[in-house]
N, C-alpha and C positions, 0 to 999 in steps of 0.2 A: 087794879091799876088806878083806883080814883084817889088811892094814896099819894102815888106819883104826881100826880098832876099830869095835864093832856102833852104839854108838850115834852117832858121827859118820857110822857108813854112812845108817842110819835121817833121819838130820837133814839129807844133803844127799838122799836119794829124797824125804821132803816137802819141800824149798825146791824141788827139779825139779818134784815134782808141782805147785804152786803156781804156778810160773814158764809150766806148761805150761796149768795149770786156768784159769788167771783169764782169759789171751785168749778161750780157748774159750768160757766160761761171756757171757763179755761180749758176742762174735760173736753168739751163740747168740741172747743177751736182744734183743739192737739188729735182729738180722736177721728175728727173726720177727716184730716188729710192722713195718705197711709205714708206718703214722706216722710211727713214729720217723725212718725211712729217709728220709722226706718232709722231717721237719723238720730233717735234717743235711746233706744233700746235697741238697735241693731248692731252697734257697735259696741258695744260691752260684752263680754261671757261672763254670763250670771253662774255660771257649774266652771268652775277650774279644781279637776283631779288632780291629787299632789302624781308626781311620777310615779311610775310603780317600781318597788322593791323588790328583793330577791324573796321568792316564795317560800313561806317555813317546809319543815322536810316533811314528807308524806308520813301515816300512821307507820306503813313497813321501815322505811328510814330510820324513825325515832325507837322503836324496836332493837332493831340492826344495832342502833348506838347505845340503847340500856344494854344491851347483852354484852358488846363488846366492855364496856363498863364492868360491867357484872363479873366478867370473866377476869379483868386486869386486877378488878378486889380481893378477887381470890387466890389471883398467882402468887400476891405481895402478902 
């Protein structure tokens, strides 16, 4: 730092401290009331499931329909 000189040393430890202070202090104010906490992250749904679709056909099902398959390749 004795390259910088004192008072550029001075001015980048307050812009750190700042940099460091403001998250904390803001954490601090939001986290301890539990309203707040209500009113920011309560009202969102963070998990949205698309709808559900029609379910594919069971293993017997897809069976069922190779054979029927099977069976029409072979009449023709």
């Amino acid at each position: 730092m004795s390259a910088l000189g004192t008072s550029k040393g001075i001015l980048e430890i307050a812009k750190f401290g700042i940099y460091v202070g403001v998250p904390v202090f803001l954490m601090y104010t939001f986290a301890n009331n539990t309203k707040n906490i209500q009113k920011f992250m309560g009202n969102r749904s963070y998990v949205e499931y698309p709808p559900e679709g029609p379910r594919p056909p069971s293993p017997e099902e897809l069976r069922e329909m190779a054979r029927e398959l099977a069976c029409n390749k072979n009449i023709r």
